[in-house]
N, C-alpha and C positions, 0 to 999 in steps of 0.2 A: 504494500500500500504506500502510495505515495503522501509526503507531508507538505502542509500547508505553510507557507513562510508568510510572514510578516514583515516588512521593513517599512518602516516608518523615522521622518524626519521628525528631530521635534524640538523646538526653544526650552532653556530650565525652566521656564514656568509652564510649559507643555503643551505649549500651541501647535497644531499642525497645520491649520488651515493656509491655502494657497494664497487668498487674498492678503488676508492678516501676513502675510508673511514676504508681501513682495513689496518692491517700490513703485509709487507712481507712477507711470507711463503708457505709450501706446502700447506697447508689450507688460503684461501683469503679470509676467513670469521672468522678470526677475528676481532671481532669490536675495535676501537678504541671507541666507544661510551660503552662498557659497564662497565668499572671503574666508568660510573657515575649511574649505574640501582640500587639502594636501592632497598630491600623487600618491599615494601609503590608503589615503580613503578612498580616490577613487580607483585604484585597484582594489579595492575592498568591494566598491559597489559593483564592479564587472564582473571579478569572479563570484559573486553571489547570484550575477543574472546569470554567467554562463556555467553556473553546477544546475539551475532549473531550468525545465523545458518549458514551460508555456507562465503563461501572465494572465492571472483574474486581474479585473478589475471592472467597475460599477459604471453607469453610464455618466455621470459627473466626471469622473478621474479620465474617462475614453476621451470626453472632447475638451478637457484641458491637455490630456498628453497628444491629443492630434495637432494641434498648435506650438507644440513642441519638439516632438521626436521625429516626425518625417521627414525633414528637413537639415538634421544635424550628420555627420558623417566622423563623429567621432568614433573608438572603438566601444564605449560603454553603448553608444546611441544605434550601432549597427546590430547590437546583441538584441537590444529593445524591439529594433524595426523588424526583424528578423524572425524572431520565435512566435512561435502561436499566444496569440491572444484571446481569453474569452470574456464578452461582455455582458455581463447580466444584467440583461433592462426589458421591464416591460413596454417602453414607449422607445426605444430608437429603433428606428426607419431601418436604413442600411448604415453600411459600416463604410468609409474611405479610407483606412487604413490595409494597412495588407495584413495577412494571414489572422484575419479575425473571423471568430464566429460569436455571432448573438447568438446566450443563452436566454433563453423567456422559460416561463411557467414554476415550479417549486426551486426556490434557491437549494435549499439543504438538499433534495433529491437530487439535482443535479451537479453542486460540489461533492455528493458523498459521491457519486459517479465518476465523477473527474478523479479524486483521489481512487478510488481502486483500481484504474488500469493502470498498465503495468507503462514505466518509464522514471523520470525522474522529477524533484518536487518540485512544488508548483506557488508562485512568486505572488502575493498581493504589495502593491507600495501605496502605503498609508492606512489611517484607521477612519475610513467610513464606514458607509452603512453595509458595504458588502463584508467588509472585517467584521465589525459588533456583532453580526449575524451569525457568522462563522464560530466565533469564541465564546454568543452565547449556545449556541449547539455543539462546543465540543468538537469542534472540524478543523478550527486551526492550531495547529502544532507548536509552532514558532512566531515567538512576538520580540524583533530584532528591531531596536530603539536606539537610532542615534543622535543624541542629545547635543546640541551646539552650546554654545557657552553665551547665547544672549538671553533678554527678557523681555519679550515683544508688548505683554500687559494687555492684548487683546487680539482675538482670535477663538478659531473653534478651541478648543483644549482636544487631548487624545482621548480622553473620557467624560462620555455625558455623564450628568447624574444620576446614578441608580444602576449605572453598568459598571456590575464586580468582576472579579475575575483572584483567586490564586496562583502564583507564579514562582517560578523557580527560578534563578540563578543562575544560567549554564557556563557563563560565557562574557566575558568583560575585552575592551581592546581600546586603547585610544592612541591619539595622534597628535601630531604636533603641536598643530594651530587651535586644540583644543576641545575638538570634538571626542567626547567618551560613547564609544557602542556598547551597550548590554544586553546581550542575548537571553528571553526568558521562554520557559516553558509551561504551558498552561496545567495545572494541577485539575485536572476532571477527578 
């Protein structure tokens, strides 16, 4: 059975949101978070995409990373463009990205799906509504948090109110310019 990863970006006061988290501009994907990415993180974030074969992710996260990743030609961004994608949404149309398939109808039945064939794990980046779902059912495996060293004071947070979760410890790494990763494991 294949496992569910988690990566997710996040400020010490635990913001993940996109908006919250970029600069003004015509383009809103600017990070404020990437003055802290050293070469050391982002081979961190490549070989994580290239140990997994495919990419969950929600219809939200699909058409802000379509605005992003087709277009780059970097090597983290050709792993991105490249692997299969699945998108679970009940209202998107088609897909203009390549190698995506719309997932529609029961999330859990069709994650729990996804993870039993046979190949290797399987990548969500960030904690929306398609992660909460997952880890309140017990589906995802890996909750991989890399913490920047700012405090943005506004923004989604990585957990709404009322979503628990116990977690483990597996796995700690940081980097130069400041950024701490902590790998956790969901206690079901």
């Amino acid at each position: 059975m294949r496992n569910i990863i988690e990566h997710t970006i996040v400020s010490l006061d635990g913001v993940f949101d996109g908006a919250a988290i970029s600069e003004k501009s015509e383009n809103r994907h600017i990070p404020r978070f990437s003055p802290y990415r050293d070469e050391a993180y982002l081979l961190y974030e490549l070989d994580q995409a290239l140990a997994c074969e495919a990419l969950l992710i929600g219809r939200t996260t699909y058409e802000d990373f379509l605005t992003i990743w087709p277009g780059r030609t970097d090597p983290w961004s050709e792993r991105i463009n490249a692997m299969p994608k699945y998108v679970f949404s009940s209202t998107l149309e088609k897909a203009d990205w390549n190698n995506v398939t719309i997932v529609r109808g029961d999330v859990i039945a069709e994650a729990t799906r996804l993870k039993q064939q046979e190949g290797r794990d399987l990548l969500i980046y960030g904690h929306g509504l398609l992660a909460e779902t997952l880890l309140k059912h017990h589906l995802l495996d890996v909750l991989d948090l890399s913490i920047h060293p700012l405090v943005l004071g506004q923004g989604e947070h990585l957990f709404r109110q009322g979503e628990t979760a116990a977690l483990k410890l597996v796995a700690t790494k940081s980097f130069s310019k400041g950024i701490v990763n902590l790998t956790y494991e969901p206690q079901y």
